[in-house]
Each structure stands twice: as structure tokens, then as C-alpha cells.
Gaussian input, Z-matrix of N, CA and C with variables (Angstrom, degrees):
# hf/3-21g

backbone

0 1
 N
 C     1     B1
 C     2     B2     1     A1
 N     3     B3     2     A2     1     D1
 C     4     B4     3     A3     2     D2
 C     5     B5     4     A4     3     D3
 N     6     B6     5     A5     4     D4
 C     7     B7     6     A6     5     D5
 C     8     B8     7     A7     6     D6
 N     9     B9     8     A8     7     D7
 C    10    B10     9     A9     8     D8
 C    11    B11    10    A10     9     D9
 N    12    B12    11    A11    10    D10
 C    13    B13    12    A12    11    D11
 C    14    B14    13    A13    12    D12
 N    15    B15    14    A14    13    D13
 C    16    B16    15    A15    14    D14
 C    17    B17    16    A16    15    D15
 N    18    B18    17    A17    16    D16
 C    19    B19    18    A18    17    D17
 C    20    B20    19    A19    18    D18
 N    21    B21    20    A20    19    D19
 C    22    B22    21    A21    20    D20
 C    23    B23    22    A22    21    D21
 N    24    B24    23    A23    22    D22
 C    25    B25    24    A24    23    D23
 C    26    B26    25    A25    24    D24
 N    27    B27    26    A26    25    D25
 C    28    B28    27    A27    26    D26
 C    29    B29    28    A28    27    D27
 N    30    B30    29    A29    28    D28
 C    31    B31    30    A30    29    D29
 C    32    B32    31    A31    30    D30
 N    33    B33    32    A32    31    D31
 C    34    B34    33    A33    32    D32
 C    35    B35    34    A34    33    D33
 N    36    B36    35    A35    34    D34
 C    37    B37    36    A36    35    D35
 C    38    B38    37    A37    36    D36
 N    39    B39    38    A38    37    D37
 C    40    B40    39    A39    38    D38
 C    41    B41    40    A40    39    D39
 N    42    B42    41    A41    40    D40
 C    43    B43    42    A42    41    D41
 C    44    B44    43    A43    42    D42
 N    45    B45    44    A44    43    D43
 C    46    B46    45    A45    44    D44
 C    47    B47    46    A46    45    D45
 N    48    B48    47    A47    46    D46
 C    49    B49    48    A48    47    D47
 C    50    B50    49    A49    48    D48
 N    51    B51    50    A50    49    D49
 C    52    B52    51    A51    50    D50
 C    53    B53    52    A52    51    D51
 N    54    B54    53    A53    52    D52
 C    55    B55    54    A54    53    D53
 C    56    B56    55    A55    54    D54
 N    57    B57    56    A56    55    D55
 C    58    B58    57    A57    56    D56
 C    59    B59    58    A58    57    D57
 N    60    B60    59    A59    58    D58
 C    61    B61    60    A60    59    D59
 C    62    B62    61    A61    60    D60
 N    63    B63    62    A62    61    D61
 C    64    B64    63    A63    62    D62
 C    65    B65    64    A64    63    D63
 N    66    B66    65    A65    64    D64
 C    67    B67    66    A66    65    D65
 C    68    B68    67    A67    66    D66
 N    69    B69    68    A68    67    D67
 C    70    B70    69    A69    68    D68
 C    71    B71    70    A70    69    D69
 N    72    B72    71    A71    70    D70
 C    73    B73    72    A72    71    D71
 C    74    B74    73    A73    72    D72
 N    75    B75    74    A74    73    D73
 C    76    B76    75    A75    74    D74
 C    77    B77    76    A76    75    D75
 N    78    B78    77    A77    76    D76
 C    79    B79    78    A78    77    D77
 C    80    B80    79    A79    78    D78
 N    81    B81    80    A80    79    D79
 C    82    B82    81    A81    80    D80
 C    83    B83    82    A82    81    D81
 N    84    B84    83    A83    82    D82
 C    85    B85    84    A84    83    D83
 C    86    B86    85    A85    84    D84
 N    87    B87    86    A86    85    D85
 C    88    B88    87    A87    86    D86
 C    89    B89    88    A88    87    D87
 N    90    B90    89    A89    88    D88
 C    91    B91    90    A90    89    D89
 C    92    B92    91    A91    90    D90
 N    93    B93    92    A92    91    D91
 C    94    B94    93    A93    92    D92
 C    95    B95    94    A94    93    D93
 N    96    B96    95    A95    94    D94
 C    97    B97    96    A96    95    D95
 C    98    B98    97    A97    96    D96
 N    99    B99    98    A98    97    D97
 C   100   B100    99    A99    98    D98
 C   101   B101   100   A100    99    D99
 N   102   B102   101   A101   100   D100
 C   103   B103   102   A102   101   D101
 C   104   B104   103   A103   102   D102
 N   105   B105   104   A104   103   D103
 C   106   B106   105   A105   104   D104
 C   107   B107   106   A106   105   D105
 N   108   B108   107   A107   106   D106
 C   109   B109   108   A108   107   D107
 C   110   B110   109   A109   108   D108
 N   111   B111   110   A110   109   D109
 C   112   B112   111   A111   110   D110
 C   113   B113   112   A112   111   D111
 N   114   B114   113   A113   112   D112
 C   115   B115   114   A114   113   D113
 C   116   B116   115   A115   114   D114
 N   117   B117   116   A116   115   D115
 C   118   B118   117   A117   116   D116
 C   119   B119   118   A118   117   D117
 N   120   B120   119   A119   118   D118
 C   121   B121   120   A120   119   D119
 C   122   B122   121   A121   120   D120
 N   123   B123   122   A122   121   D121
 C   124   B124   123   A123   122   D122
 C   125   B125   124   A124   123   D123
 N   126   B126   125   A125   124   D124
 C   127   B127   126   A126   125   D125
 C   128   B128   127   A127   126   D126
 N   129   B129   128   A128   127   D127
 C   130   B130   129   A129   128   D128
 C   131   B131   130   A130   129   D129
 N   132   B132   131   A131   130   D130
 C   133   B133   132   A132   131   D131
 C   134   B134   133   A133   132   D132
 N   135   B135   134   A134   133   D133
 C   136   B136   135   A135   134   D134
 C   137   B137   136   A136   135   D135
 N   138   B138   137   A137   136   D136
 C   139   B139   138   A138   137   D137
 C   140   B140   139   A139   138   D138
 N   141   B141   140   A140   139   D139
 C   142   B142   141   A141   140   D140
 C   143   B143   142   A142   141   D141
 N   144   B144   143   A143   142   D142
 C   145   B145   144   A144   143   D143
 C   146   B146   145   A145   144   D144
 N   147   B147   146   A146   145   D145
 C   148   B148   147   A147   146   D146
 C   149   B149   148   A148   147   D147
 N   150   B150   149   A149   148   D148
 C   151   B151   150   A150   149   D149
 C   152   B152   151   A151   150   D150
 N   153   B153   152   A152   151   D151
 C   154   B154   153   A153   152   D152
 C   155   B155   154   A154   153   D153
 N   156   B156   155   A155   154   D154
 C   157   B157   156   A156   155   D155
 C   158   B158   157   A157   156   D156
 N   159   B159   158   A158   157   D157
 C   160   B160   159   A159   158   D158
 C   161   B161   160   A160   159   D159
 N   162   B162   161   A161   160   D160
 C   163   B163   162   A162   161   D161
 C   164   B164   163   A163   162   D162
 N   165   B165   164   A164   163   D163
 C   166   B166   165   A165   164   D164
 C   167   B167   166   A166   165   D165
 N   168   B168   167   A167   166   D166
 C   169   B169   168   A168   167   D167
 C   170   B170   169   A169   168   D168
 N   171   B171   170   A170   169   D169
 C   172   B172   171   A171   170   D170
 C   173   B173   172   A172   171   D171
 N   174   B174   173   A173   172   D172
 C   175   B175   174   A174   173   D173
 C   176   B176   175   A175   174   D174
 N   177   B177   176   A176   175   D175
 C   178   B178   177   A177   176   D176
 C   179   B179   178   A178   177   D177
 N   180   B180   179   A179   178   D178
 C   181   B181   180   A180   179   D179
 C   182   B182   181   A181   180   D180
 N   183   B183   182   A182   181   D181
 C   184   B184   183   A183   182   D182
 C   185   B185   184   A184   183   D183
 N   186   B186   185   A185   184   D184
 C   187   B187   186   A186   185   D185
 C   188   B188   187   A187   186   D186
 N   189   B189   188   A188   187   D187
 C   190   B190   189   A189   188   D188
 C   191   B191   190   A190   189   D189
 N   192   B192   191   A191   190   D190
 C   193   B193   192   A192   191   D191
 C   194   B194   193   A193   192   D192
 N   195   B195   194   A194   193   D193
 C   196   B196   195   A195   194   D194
 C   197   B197   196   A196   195   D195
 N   198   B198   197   A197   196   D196
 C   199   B199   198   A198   197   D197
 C   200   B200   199   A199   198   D198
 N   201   B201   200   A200   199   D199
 C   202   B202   201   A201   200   D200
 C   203   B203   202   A202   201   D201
 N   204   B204   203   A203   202   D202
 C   205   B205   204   A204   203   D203
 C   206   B206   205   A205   204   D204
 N   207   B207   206   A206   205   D205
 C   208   B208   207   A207   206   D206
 C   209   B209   208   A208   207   D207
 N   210   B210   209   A209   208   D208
 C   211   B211   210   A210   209   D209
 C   212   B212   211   A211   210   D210
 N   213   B213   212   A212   211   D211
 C   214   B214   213   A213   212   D212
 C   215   B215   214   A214   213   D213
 N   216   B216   215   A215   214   D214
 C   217   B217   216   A216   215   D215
 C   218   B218   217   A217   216   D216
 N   219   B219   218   A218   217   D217
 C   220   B220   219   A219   218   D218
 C   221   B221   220   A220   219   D219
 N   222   B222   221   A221   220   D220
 C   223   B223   222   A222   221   D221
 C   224   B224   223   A223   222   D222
 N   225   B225   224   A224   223   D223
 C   226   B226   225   A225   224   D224
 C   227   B227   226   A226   225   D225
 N   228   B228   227   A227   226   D226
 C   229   B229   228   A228   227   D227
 C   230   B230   229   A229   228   D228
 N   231   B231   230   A230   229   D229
 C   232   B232   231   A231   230   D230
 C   233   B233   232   A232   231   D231
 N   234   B234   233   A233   232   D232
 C   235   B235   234   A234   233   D233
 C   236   B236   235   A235   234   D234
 N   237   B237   236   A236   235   D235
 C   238   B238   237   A237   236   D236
 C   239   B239   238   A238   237   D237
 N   240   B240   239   A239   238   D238
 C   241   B241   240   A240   239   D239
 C   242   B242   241   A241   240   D240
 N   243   B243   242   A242   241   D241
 C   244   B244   243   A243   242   D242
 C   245   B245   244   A244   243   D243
 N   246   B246   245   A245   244   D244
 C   247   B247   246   A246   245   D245
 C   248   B248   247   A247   246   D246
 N   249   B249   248   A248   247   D247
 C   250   B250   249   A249   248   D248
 C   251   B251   250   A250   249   D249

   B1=1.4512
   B2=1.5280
   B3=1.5425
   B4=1.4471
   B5=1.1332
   B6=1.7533
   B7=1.5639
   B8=1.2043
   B9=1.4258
   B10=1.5963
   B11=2.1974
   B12=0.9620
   B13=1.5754
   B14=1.3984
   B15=1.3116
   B16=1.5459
   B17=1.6278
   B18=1.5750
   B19=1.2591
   B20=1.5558
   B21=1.4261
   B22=1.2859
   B23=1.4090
   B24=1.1883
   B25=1.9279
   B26=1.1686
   B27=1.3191
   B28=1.8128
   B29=1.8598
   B30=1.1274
   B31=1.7292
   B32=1.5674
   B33=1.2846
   B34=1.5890
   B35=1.4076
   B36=1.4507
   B37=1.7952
   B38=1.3113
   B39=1.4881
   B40=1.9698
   B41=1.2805
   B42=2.1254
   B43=1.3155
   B44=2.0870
   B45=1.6790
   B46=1.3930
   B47=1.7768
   B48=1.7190
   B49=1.1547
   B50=1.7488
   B51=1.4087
   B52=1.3723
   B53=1.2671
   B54=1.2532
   B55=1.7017
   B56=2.0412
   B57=1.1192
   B58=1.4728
   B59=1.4734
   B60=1.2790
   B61=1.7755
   B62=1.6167
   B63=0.9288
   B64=2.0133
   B65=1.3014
   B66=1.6835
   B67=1.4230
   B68=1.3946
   B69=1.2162
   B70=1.2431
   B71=1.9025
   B72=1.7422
   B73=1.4596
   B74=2.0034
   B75=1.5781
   B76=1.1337
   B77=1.6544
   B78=1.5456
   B79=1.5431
   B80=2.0782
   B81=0.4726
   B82=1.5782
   B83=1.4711
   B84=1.1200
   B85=1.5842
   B86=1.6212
   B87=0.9000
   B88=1.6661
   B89=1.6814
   B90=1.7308
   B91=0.7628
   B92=1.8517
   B93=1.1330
   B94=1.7734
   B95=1.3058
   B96=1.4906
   B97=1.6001
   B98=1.7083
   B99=1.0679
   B100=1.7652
   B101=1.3494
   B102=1.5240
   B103=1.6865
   B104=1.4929
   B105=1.2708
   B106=1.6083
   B107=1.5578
   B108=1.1083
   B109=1.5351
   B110=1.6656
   B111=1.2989
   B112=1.5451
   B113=1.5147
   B114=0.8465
   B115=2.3210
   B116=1.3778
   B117=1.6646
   B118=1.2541
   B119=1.2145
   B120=1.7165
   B121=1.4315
   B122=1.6535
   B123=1.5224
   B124=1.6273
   B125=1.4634
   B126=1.3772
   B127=1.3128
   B128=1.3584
   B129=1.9239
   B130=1.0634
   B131=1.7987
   B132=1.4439
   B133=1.1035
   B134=2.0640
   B135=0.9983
   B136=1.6670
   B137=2.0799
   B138=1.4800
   B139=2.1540
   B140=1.5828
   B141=0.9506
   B142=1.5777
   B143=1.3792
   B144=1.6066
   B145=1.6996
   B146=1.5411
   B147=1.0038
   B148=1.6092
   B149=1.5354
   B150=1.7781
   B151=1.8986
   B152=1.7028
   B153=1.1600
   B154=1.4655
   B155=1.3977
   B156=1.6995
   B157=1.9881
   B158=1.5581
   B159=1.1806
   B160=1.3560
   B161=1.8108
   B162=1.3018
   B163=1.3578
   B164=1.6877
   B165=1.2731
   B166=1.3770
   B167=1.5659
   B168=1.3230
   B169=1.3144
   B170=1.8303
   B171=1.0484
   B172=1.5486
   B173=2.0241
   B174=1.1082
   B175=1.6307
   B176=1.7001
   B177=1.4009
   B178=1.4913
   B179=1.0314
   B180=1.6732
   B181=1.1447
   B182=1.7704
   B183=1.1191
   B184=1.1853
   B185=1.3155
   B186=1.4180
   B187=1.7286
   B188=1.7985
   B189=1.0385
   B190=1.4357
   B191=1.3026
   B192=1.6431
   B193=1.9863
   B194=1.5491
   B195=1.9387
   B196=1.6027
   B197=2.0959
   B198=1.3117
   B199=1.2000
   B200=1.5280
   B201=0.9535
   B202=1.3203
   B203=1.6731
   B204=1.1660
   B205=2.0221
   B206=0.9635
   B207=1.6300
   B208=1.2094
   B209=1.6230
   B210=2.0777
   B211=1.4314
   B212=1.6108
   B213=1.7306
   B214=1.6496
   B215=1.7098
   B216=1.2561
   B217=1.6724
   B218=1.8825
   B219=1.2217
   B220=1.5185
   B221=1.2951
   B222=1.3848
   B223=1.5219
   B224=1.4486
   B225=1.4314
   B226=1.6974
   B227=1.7220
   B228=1.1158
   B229=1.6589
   B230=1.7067
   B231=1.4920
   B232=1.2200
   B233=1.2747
   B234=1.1610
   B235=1.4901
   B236=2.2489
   B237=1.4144
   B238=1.7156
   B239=1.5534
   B240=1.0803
   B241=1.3060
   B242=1.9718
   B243=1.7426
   B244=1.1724
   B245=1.8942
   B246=1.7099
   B247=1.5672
   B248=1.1194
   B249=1.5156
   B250=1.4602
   B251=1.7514
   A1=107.60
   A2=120.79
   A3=96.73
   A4=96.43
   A5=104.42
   A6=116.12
   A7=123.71
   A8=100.67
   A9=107.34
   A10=91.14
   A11=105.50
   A12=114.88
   A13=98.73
   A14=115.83
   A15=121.22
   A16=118.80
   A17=129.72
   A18=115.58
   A19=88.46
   A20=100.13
   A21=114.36
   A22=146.77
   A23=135.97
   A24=97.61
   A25=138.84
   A26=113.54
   A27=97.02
   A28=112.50
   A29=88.13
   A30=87.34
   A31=112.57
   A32=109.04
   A33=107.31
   A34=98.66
   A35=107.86
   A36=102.92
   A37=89.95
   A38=117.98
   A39=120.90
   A40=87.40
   A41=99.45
   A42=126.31
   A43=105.33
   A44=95.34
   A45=91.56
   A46=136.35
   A47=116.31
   A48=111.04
   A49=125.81
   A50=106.34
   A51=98.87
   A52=112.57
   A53=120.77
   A54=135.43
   A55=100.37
   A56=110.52
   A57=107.38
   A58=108.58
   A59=135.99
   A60=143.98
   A61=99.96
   A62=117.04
   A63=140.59
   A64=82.67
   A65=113.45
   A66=129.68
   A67=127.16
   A68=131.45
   A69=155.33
   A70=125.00
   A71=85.49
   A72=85.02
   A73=110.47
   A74=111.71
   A75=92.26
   A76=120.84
   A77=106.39
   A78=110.42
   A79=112.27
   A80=117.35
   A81=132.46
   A82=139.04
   A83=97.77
   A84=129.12
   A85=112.72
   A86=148.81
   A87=150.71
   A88=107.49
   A89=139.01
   A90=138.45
   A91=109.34
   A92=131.98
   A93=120.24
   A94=137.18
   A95=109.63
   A96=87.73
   A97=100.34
   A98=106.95
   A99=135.83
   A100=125.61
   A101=124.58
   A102=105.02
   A103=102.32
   A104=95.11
   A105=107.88
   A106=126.02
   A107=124.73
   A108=121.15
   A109=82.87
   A110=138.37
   A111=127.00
   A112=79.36
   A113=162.11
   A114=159.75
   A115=91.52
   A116=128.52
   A117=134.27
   A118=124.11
   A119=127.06
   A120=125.99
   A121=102.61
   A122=96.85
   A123=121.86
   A124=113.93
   A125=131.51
   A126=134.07
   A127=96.40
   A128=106.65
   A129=122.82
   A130=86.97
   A131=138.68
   A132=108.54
   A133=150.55
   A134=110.55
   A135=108.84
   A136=90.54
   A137=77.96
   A138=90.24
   A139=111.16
   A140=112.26
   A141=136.44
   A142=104.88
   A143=119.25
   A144=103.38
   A145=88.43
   A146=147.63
   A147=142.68
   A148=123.85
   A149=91.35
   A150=121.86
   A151=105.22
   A152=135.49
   A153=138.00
   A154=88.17
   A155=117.35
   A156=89.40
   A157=118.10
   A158=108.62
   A159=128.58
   A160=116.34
   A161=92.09
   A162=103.75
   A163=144.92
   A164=100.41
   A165=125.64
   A166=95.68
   A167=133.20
   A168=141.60
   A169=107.82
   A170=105.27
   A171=109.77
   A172=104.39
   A173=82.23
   A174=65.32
   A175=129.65
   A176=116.43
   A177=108.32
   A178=123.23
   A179=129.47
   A180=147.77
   A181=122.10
   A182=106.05
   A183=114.19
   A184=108.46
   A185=114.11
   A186=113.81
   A187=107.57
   A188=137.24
   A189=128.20
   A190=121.67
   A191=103.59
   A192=114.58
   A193=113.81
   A194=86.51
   A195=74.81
   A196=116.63
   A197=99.66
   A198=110.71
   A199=104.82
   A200=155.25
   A201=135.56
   A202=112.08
   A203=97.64
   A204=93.70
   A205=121.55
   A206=120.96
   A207=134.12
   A208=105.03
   A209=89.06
   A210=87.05
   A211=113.47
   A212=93.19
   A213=112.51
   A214=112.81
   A215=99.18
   A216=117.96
   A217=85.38
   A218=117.00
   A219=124.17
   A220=107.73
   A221=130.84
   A222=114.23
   A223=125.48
   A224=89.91
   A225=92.03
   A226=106.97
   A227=132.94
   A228=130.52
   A229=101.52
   A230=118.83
   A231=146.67
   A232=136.51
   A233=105.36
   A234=126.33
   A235=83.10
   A236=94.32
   A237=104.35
   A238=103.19
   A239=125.92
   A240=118.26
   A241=99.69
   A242=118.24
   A243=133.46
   A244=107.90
   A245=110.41
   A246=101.25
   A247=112.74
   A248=126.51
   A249=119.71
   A250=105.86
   D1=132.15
   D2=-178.00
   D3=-94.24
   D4=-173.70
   D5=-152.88
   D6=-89.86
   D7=-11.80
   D8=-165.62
   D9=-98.64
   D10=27.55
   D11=-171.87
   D12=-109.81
   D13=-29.97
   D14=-177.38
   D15=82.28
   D16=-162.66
   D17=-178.62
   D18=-100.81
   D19=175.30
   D20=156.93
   D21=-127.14
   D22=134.81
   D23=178.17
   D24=-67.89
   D25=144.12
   D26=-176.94
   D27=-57.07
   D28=140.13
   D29=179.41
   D30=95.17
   D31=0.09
   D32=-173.07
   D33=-100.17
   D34=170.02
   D35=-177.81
   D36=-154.02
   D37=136.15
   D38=153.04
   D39=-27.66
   D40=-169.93
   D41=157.35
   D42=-87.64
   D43=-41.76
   D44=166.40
   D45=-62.69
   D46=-25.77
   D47=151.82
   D48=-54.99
   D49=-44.71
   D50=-175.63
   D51=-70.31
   D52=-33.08
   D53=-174.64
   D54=-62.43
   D55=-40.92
   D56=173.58
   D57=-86.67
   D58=-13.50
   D59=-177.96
   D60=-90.71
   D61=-14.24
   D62=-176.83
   D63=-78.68
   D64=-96.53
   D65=-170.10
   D66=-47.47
   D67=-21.57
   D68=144.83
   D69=-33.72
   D70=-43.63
   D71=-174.24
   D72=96.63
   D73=-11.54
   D74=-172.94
   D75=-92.70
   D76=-23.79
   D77=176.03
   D78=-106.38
   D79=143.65
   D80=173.21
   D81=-110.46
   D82=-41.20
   D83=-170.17
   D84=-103.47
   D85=89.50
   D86=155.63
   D87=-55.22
   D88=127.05
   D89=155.61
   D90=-80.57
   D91=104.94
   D92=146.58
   D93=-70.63
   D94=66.80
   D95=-164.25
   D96=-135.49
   D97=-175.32
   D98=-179.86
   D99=-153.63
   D100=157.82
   D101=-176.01
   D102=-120.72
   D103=144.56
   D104=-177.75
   D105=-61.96
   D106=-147.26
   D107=-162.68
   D108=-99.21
   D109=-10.64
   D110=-166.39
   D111=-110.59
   D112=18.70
   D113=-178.04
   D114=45.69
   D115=41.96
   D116=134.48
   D117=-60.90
   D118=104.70
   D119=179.45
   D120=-75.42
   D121=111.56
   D122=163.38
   D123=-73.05
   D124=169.21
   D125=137.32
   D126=152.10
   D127=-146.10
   D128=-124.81
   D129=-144.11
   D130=84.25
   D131=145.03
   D132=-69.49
   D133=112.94
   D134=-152.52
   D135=-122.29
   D136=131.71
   D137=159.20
   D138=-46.14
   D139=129.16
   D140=178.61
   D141=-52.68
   D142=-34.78
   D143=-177.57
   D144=-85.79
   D145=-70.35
   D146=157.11
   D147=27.37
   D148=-76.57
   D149=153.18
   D150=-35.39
   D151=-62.93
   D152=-127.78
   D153=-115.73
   D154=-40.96
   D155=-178.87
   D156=-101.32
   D157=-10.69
   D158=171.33
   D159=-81.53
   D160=-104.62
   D161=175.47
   D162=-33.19
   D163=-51.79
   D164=179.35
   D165=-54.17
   D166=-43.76
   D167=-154.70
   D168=-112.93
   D169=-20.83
   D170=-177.08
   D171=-127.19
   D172=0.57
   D173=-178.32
   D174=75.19
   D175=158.50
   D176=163.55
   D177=-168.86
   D178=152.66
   D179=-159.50
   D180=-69.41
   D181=160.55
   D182=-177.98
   D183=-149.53
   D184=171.64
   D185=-172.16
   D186=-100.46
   D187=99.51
   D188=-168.91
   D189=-68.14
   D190=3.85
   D191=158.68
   D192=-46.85
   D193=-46.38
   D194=-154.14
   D195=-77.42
   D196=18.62
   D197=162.84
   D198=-81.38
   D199=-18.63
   D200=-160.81
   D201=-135.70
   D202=2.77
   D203=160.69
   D204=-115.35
   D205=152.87
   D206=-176.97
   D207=-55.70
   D208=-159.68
   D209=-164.49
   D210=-99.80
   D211=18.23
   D212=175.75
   D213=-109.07
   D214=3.01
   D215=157.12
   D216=84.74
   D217=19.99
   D218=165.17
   D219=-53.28
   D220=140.60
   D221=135.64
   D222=-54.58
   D223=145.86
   D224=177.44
   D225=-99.15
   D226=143.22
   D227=-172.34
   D228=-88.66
   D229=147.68
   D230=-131.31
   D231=3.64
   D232=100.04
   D233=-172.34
   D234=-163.26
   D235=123.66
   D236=-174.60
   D237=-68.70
   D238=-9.41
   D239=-145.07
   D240=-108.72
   D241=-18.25
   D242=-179.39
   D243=-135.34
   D244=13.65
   D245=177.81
   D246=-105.39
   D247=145.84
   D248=-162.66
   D249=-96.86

């Protein structure tokens, strides 16, 4: 790796690694996700060309419910966005 590239994390990729791991044939699948207030991984699985001409560049949505319920998909009380 040269130096002026910096370190990296394992498991991390440019947009140009994945964009050649796309074309390649070796990746397919893009995970979007994060874990909620319970370390429930939320998100978005989407096709990798999907990820790279869409997303990567425009961004994407999520539901801001799933910030505020338990791990029985309850609301949790105060948070404005799920209190009745």
C-alpha cells in the first residue's frame, strides 16, 4: 500500500475498490446498516451496482422509528418523534 494512501481498516474498501470488486464479479450485495440503541444491526440491504450509481452519490433514507423502540419493536416513551 503506498504511504501517502494511509492505513486502512480491514474490511474497508474505496468507492473505486468496490467499483472494480462490482465489475469483477466478486461482490454483489452492499450491506447499509448501523445498530440501534438495543446493538440491533438496522439498515438497508441493496445490489452493489445500486450502492455505487445511486446511493454512494445521493445518499439514503432510513425510518427514524427504528431509533426509538425496544427490542419488542415497542415504542420507547420520550423521544418526540415515537411519544404519544
Amino acid at each position: 500500500m503506498p504511504a501517502d494512501q494511509g492505513p486502512l481498516r480491514r474490511g474497508m474498501l474505496s468507492l473505486e475498490e468496490l467499483s472494480r470488486a462490482v465489475s469483477e464479479g466478486e461482490i454483489d450485495t452492499v450491506v447499509l446498516a448501523f445498530t440501534d440503541m438495543q446493538g440491533r444491526l438496522q439498515g438497508k440491504r441493496l445490489s452493489a451496482e445500486f450502492f455505487l450509481d445511486e446511493v454512494a452519490e445521493h445518499y439514503s433514507e432510513g425510518c427514524n422509528y427504528l431509533l426509538a423502540v425496544d427490542v419488542d419493536m415497542n415504542t420507547v416513551d420520550g423521544y418526540a418523534m415515537s411519544s404519544r
